[in-house]
KOLRO-673527 format. One record per atom (N, C-alpha, C, O): residue number from 1; atom name; x, y, z. Coordinates in Angstrom, 1 decimal. Layout:
# KOLRO-673527
NUM,CA,X,Y,Z;
...
//
This chain:
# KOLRO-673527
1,N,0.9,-1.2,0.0;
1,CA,0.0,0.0,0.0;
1,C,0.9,1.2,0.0;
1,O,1.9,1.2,0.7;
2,N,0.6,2.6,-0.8;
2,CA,1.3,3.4,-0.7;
2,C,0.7,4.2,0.2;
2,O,-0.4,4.0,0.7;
3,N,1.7,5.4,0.6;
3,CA,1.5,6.4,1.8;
3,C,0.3,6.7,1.4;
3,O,-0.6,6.1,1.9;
4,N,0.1,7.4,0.6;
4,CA,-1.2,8.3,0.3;
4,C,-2.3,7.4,0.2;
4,O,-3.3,7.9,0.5;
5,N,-2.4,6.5,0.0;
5,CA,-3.3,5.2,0.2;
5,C,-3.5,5.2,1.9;
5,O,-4.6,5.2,2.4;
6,N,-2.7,5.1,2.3;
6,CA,-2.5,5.1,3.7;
6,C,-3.0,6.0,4.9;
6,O,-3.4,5.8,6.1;
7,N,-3.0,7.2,4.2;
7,CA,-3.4,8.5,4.9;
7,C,-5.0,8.6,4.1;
7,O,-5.9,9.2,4.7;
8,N,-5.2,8.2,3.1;
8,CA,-6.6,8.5,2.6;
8,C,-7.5,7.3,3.5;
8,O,-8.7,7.4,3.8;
9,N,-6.8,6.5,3.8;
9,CA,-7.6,5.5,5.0;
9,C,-7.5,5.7,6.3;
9,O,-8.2,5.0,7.0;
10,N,-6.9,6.4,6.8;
10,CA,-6.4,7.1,8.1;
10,C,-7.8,7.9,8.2;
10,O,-8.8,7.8,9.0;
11,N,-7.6,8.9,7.1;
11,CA,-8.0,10.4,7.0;
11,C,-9.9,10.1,7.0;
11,O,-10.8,10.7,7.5;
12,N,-10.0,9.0,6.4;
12,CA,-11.6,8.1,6.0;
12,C,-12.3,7.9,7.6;
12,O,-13.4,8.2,8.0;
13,N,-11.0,7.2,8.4;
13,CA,-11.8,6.7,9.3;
13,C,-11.7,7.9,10.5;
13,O,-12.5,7.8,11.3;
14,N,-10.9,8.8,10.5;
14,CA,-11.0,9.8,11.7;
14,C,-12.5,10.6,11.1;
14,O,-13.3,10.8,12.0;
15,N,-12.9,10.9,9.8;
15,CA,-13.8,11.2,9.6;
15,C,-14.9,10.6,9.9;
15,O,-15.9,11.3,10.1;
16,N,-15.0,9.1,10.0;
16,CA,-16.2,8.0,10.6;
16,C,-16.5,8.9,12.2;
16,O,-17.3,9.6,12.7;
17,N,-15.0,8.2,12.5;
17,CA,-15.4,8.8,14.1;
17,C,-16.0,10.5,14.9;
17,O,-16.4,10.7,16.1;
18,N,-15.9,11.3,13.8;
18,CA,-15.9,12.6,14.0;
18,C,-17.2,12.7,13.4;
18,O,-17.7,13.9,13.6;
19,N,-18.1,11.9,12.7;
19,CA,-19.4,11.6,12.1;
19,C,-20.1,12.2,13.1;
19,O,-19.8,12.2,14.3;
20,N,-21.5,13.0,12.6;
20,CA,-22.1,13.9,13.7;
20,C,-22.9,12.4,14.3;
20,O,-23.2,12.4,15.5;
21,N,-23.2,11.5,13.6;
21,CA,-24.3,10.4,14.1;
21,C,-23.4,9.6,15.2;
21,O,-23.6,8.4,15.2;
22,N,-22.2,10.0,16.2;
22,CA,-22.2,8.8,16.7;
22,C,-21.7,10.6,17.9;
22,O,-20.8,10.5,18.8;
23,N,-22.4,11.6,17.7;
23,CA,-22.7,13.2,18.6;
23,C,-23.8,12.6,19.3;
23,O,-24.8,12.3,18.6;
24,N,-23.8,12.4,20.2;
24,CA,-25.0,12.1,21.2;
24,C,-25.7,13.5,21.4;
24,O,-26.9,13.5,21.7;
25,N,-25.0,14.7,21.0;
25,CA,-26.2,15.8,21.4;
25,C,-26.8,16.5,20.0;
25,O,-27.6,17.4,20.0;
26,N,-26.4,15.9,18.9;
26,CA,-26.4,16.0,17.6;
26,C,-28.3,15.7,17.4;
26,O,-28.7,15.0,18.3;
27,N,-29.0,16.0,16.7;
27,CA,-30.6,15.6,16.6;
27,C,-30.2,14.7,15.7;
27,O,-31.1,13.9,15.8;
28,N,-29.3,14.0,14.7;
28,CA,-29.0,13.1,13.8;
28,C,-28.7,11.9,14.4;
28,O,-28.9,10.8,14.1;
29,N,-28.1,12.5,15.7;
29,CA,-27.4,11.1,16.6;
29,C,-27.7,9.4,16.5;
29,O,-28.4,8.9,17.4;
30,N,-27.3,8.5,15.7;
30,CA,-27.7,7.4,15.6;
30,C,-27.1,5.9,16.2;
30,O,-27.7,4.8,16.2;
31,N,-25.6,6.5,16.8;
31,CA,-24.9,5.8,17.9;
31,C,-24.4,4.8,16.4;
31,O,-23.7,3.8,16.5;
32,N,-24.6,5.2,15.3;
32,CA,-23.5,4.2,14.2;
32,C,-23.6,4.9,13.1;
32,O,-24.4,5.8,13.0;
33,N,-23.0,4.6,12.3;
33,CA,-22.8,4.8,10.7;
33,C,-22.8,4.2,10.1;
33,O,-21.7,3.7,10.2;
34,N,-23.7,3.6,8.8;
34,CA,-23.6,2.3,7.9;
34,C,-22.7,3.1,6.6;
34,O,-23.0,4.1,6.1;
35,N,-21.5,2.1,6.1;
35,CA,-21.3,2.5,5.1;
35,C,-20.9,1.5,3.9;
35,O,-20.5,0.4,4.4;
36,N,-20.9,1.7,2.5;
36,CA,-20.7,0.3,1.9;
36,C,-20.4,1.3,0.4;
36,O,-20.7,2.5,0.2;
37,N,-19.9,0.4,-0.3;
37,CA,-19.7,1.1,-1.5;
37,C,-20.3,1.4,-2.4;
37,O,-19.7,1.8,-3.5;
38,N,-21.7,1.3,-2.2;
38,CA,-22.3,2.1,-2.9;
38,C,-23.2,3.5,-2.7;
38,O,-23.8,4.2,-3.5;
39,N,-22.9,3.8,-1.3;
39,CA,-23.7,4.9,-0.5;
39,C,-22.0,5.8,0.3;
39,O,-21.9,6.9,0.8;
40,N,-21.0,5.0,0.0;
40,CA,-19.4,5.8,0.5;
40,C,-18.9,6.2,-0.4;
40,O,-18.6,5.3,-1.2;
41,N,-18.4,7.8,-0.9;
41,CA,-18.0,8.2,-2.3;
41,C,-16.5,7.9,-1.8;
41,O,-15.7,7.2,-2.5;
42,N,-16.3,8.5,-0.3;
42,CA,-14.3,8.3,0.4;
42,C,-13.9,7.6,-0.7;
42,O,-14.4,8.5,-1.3;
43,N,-13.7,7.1,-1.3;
43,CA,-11.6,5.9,-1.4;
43,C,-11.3,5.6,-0.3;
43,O,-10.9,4.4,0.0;
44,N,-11.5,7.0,0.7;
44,CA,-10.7,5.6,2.2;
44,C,-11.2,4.5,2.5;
44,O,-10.7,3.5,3.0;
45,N,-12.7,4.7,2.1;
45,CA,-13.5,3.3,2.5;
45,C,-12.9,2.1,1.9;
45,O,-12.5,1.3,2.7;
46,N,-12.5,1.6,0.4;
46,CA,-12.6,0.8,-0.4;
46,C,-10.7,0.4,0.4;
46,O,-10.2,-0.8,0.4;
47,N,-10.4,1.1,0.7;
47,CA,-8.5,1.3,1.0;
47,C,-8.5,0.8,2.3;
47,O,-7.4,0.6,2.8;
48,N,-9.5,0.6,3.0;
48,CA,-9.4,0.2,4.4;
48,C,-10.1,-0.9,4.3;
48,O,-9.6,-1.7,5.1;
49,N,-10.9,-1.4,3.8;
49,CA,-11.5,-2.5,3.4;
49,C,-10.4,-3.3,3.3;
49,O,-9.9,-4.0,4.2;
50,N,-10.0,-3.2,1.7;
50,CA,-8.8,-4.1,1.5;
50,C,-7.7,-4.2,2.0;
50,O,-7.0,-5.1,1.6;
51,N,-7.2,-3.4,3.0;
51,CA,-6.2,-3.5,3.5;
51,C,-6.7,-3.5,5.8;
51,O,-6.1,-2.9,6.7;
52,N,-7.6,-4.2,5.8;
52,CA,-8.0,-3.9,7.0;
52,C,-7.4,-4.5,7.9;
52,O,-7.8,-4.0,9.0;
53,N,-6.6,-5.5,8.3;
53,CA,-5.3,-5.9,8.9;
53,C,-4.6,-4.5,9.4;
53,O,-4.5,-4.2,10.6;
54,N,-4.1,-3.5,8.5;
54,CA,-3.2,-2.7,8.5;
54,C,-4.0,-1.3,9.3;
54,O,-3.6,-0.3,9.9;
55,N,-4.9,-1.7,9.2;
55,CA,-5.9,-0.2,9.6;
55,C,-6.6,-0.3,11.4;
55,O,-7.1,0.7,12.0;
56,N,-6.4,-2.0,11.9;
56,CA,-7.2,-1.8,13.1;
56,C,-6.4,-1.5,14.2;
56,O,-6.9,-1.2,15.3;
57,N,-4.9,-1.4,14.0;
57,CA,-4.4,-0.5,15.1;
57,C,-4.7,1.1,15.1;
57,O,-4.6,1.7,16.1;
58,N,-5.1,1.7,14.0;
58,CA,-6.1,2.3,13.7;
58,C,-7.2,3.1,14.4;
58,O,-7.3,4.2,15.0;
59,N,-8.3,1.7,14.1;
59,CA,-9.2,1.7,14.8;
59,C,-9.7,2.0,16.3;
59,O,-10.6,2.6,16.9;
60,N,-8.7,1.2,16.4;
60,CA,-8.4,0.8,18.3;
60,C,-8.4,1.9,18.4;
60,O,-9.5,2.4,18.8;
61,N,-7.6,2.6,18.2;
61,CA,-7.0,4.3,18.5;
61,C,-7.8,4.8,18.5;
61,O,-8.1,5.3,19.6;
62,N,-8.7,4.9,17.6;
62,CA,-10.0,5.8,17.3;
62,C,-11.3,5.6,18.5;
62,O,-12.0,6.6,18.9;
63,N,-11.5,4.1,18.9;
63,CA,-12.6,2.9,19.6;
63,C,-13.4,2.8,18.6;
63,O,-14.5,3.0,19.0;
64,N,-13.3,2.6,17.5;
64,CA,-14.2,2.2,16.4;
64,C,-13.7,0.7,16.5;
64,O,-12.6,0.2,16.7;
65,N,-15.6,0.1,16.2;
65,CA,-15.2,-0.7,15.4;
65,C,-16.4,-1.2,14.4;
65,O,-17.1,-0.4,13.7;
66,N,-16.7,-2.8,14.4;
66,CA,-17.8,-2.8,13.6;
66,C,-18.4,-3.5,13.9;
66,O,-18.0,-4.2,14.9;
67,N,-20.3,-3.6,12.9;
67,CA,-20.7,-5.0,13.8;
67,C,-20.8,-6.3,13.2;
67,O,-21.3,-7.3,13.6;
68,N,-20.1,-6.1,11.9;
68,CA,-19.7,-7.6,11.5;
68,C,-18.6,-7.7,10.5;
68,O,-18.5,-8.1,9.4;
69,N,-17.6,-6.9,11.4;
69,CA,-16.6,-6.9,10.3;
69,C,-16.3,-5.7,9.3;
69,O,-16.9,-4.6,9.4;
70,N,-15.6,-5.8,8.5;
70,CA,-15.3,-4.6,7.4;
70,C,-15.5,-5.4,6.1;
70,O,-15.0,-6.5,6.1;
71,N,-16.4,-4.7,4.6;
71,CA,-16.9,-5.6,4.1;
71,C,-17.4,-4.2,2.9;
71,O,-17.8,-3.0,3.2;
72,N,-17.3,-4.6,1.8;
72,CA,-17.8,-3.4,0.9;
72,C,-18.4,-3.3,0.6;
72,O,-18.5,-2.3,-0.2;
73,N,-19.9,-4.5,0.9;
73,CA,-21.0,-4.3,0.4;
73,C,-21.9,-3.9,1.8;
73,O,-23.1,-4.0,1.6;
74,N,-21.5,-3.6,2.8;
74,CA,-21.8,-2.6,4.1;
74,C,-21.3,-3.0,5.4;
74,O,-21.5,-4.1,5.9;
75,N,-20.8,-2.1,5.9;
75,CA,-19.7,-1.9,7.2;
75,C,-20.5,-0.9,7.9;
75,O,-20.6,0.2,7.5;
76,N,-21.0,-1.5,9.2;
76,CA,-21.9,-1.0,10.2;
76,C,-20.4,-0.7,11.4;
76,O,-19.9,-1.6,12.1;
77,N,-19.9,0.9,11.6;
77,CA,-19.0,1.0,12.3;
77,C,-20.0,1.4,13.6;
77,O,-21.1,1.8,13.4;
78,N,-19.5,1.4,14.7;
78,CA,-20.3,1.8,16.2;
78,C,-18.5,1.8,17.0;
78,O,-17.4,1.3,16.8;
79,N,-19.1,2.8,18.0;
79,CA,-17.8,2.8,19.1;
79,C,-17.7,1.8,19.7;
79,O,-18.7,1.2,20.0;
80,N,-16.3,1.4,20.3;
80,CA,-16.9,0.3,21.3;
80,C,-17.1,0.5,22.5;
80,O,-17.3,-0.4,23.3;
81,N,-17.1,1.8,23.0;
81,CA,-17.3,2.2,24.3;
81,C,-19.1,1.8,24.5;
81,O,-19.6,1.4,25.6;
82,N,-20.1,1.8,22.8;
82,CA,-21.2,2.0,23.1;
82,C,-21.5,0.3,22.2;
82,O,-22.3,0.8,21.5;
83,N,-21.5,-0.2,22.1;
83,CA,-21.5,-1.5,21.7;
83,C,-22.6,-2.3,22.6;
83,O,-22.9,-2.7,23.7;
84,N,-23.1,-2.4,21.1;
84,CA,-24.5,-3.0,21.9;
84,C,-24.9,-4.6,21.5;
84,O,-25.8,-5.1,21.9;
//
């Protein structure tokens, strides 16, 4: 994977987490974000997908995760502080 591949998957998922829907005071607030490749315009999405080994230390960092995995036909991310 190249750098910029790297930072465009970085850059993807700090934006998941900074998502107004997982703002508890947000009126959007939905405690997740579904995303899949046909409703995610990112590149980071499709870059983190295929390379998601490399991306969950990542994750961790962020407390994202998912609820069945990372997957490009839809990746249900939730924090895991709120993991239900």
């Amino acid at each position: 994977m190249k750098t910029e591949e790297f930072k465009a998957g970085v850059l993807f998922l700090i934006g998941v987490r900074n998502d107004f829907q997982f703002d508890q005071m947000d009126p959007g607030y939905l405690g997740f974000l579904n995303c899949g490749e046909e409703i995610t315009d990112d590149p980071g999405f499709k870059i983190v997908v295929d390379h998601s080994e490399e991306f969950e230390p990542i994750m961790d960092g962020l407390n994202l995760t998912t609820e069945s995995g990372l997957d490009l036909e839809e990746t249900v991310f939730i924090i895991k502080d709120i993991v239900r």
